[in-house]
N, C-alpha and C positions, 0 to 999 in steps of 0.2 A: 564491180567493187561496191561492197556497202558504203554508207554513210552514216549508218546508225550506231551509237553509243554504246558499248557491253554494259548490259546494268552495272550500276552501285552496288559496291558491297557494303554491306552494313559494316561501322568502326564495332569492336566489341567491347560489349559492355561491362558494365562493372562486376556483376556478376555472375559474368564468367569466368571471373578470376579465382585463383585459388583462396583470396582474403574474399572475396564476394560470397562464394559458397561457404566458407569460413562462419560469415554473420549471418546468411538464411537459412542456415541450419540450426544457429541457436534461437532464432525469431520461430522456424517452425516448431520446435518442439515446445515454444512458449504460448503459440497457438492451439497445440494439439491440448497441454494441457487446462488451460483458459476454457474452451469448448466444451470442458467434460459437463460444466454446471452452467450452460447458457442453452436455454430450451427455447421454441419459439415456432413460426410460419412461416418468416420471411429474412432470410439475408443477403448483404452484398459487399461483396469484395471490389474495390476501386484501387488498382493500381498500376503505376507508368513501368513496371519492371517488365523485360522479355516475354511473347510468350511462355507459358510453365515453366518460369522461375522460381515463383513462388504459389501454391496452392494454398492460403489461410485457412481456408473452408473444406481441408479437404479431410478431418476431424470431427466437422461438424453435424451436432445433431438436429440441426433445423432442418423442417422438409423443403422449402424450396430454398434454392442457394444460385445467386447470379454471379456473374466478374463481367466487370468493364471497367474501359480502360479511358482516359481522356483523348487519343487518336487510335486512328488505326496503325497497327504495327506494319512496318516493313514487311513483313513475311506474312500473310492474313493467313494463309491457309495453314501455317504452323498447329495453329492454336484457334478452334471456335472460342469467341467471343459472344455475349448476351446485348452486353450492349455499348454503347459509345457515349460517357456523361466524364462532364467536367464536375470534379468534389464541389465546386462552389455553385454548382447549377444542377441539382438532380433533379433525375426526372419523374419524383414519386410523389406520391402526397404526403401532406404532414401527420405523423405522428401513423408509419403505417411498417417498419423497418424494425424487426427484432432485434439485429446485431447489424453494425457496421463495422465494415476492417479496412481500414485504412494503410499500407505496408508503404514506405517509403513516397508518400504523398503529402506531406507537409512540403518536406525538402525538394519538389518538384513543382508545385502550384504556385501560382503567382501572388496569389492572395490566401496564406494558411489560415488568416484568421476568418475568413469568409466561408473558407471550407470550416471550420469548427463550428461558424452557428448555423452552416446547412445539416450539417451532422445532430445539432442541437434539434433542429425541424424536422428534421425526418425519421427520427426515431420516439415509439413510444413509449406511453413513461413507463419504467423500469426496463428500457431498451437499453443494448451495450455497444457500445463504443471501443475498440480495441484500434490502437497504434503504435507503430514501430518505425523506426529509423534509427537514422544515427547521432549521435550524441557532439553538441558543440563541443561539449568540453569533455578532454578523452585522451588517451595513449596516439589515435590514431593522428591528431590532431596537433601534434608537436611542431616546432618551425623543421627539425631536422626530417621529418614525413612529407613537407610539401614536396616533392621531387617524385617521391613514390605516387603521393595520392595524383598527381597530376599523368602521371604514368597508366595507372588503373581507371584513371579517369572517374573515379569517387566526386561525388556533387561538390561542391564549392562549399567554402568555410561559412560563408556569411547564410545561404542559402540552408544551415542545418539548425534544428531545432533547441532550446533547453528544455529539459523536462520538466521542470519544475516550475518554469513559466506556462508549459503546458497544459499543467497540473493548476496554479493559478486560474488562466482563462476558461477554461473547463468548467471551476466552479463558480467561475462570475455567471457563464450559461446556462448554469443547472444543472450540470452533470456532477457524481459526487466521485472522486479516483477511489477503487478499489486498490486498483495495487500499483506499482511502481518496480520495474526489473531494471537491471543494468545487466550487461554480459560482452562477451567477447575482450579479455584482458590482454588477449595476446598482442604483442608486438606488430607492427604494418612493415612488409617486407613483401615486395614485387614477385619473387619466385619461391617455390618450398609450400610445404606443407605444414596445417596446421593442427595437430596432434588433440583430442580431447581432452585428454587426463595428462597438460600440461601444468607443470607447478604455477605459472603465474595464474591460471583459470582459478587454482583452489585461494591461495596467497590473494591474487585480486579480490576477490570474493569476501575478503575479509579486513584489508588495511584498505584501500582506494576502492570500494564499489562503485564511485559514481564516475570514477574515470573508467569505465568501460565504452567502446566504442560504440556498442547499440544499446534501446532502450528498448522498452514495453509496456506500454499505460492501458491501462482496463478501468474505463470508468462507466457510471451506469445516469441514465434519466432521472435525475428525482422528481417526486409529484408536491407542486407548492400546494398546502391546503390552506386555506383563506382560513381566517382569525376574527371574529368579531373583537374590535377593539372596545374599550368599557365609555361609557360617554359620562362623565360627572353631572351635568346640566341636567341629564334624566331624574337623579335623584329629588331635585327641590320641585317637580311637575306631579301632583297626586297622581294617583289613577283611579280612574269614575270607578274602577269597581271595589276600592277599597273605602269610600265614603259611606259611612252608614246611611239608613234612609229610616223615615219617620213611620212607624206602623201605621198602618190607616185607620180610618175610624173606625166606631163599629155599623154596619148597614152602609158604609160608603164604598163605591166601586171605584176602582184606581182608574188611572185615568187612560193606562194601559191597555186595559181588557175591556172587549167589548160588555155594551150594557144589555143585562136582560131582558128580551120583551115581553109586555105586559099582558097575562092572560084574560 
């Protein structure tokens, strides 16, 4: 008779849900077009979602393209991984990172604002920045959804991001927001399928955008160029080379130049 424990099964996750696949298939296609005009050497994708949930990078025209995750997954052999780094701890040098993607890592990290100024350090100037999650405030988000979202097991209220605060801290770091998306208007509902070309997707779109359940921020490095600022004080100081000077005699040697010697 054994004694040994049947593995764990993994709880599943959120995005295995029909609402999970739902909102990474509007965040993919907001990748695939982002990527069309972001060229480079070097990028990496960091995020806590299932093995090949989500592929950010997988549009992309950069030549090298990494993903890592902050642990290892339950299933390692699912999914080759690059490498294993926490958003607020990378393991790269400064200012060396074409595009960072960031997918559902705000609302996972312990510290989002830490991860923002490593994302500030590690990319070079006119480096991109791309992030997505889900939106504090939002359809999904209703008192009558907590039952549901607890159901799907979607991250906790407090734990999700505003955009527009994200968009603030960004530019306190340096980075300047290209763009700003909202999406996914549909309704949060446990079972059922969620149809593209439903009326509320177009109608959201147009009266409540920012109550869409996911976002999408593209922001890029700016380069600060240094200012000589005017100093007034300079102006009442002459300057030696605007004093006039006295012609010299005639037959006298300045005191400059050397004196000729005598044949």
């Amino acid at each position: 008779m054994s004694l040994a424990s049947p593995p764990l099964k993994p709880l599943p996750h959120w995005s295995q849900s029909a609402a999970g696949q739902y909102a990474l298939a509007w965040q993919s296609g907001c990748y695939e077009r982002l990527h069309v005009d972001i060229f480079g050497y070097y990028a990496l994708q960091i995020s806590a979602l299932p093995p090949g949930a989500l592929d950010a990078l997988a549009a992309s025209r950069i030549t090298h393209r990494w993903h890592a995750r902050p642990s290892l997954p339950l299933l390692p052999e699912a999914h080759a991984l690059d490498l294993i780094a926490q958003p607020q701890q990378l393991p790269v040098a400064e200012n060396s990172l074409d595009a960072l993607v960031l997918p559902h890592v705000l609302e996972e990290s312990p510290a989002p604002h830490a991860a923002l100024q490593e994302a500030a350090r590690a990319l070079i100037p006119q480096g991109h920045l791309l992030l997505s999650g889900f939106t504090r405030t939002s359809l999904w988000s209703l008192p009558w959804n907590k039952r549901t979202r607890a159901a799907l097991q979607l991250p906790p209220q407090h734990t999700l991001q505003s955009p527009t605060q994200l968009a603030a801290q960004l530019s306190a770091l340096g980075l300047q927001v290209q763009s700003l998306q909202y999406g996914c208007w549909q309704g949060l509902h446990a079972a059922g399928n969620y149809p593209n070309h439903a009326p509320s997707e177009r109608w959201g779109r147009r009266l409540y955008p920012r109550l869409g359940a996911c976002y999408m921020l593209h922001a890029v490095k700016q380069i600060v160029n240094p200012r000589l600022m005017p100093a007034p004080w300079l102006a009442d100081i002459p300057s030696p080379a605007a004093q006039p000077t006295a012609p010299a005699a005639l037959g006298q040697v300045p005191n400059h130049l050397p004196a000729t010697p005598a044949k």
